[in-house]
Every structure is written in structure tokens, then in C-alpha cells.
C-alpha positions in Angstrom: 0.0 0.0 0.0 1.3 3.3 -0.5 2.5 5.2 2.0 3.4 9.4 2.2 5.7 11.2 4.3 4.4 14.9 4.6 7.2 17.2 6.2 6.4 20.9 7.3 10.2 22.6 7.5 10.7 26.0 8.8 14.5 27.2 6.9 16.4 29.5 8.8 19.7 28.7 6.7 18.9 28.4 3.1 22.5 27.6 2.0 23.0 25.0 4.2 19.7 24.1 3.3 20.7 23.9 -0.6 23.0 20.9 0.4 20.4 18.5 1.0 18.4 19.5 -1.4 21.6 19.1 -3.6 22.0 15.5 -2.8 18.5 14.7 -2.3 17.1 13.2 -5.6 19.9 10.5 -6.3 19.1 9.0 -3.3 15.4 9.3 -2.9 15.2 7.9 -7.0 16.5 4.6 -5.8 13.7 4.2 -3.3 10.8 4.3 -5.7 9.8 7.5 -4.5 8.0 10.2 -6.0 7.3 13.9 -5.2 3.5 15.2 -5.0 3.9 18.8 -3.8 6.8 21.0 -2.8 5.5 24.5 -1.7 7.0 27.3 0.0 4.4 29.0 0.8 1.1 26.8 1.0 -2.1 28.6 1.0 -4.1 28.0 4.8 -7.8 27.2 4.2 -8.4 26.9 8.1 -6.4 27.5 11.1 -3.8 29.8 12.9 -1.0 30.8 9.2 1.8 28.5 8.7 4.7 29.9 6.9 6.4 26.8 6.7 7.9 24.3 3.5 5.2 21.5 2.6 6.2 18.7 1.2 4.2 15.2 0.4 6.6 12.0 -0.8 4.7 8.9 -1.6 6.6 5.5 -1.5 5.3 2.5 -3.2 5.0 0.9 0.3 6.2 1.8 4.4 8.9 -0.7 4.0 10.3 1.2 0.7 9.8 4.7 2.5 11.5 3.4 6.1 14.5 1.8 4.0 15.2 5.5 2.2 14.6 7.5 5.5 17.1 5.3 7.2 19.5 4.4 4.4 23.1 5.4 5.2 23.6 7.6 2.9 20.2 9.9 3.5 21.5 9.9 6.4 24.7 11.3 5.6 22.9 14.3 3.4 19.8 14.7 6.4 22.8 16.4 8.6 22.4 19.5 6.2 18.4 19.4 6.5 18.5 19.2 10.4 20.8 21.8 11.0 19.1 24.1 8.7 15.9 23.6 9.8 13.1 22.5 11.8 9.8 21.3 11.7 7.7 18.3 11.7 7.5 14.9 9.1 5.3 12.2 9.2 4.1 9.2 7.4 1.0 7.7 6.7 -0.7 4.2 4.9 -2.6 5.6 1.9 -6.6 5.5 2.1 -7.4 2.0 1.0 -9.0 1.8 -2.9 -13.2 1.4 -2.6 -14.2 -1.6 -4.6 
């Protein structure tokens, strides 16, 4: 089943920022992931603003989307994202198909 990762990131250091981002699809290719939004500034239909990054990944399945989170060498590029940033990531099953 497919699963997401959805990330809200605040930047404070864009350059370091740029590093990650640098190194990012190489490694996120060989886990069968796929981008659905990147947005820096994603419009709020309800609740307090958020001026945070969006982001939405979908994996083909957890396993897939655990295996790149925790690879070695995401690892290695993550360093940049956590010191230039902060903010929230999750992940979720997809809603299951209706018959």
C-alpha cells in the first residue's frame, strides 16, 4: 500500500539548506519515490497561518519509505536538513481503494 511522508520545515539557513536539497534526488530515486507537492508558501484554508515548507513523498509501500529514511547515505545528506531547519514529518498508509 502506498504510504506518504508529509514534512512541514521552517529554513532559517537556506544555504545550508541547498545541500540537502543538492543531494536529495539520487538517493530518494533509488527508493521508488515520487514527489507530489513542494511548496513554500502553501495557502491555509483553516487555522492559525503556517509559513512553513510543505512537502508530500509517496513511496510505493512503508517498507520502501522506512528503508530510504534510514539508508546510510540519506543519512549522511539529512545532517544539512536538520541543521538548517526545523519542523515536523510524518508518514501515513494511503486511504485504501473502494471496490
Amino acid at each position: 500500500m502506498t504510504h506518504y511522508i508529509v514534512a512541514r520545515i521552517a529554513i532559517h539557513d537556506r544555504e545550508r539548506y541547498g545541500q540537502y536539497e543538492a543531494g536529495f534526488m539520487p538517493i530518494f530515486g533509488k527508493y521508488g519515490g515520487q514527489i507530489l507537492a513542494v511548496n513554500d508558501a502553501p495557502e491555509v484554508l483553516e487555522g492559525p497561518p503556517d509559513t512553513r515548507r510543505l512537502v508530500i513523498l509517496a513511496f510505493p509501500d512503508r517498507d520502501a519509505a522506512l528503508a530510504w529514511a534510514g539508508s546510510a547515505e540519506y543519512r549522511e545528506i539529512a545532517k544539512h536538513r536538520l541543521a538548517a531547519s526545523e519542523g515536523e514529518i510524518v508518514i501515513t498508509p494511503g486511504f485504501p481503494s473502494l471496490p
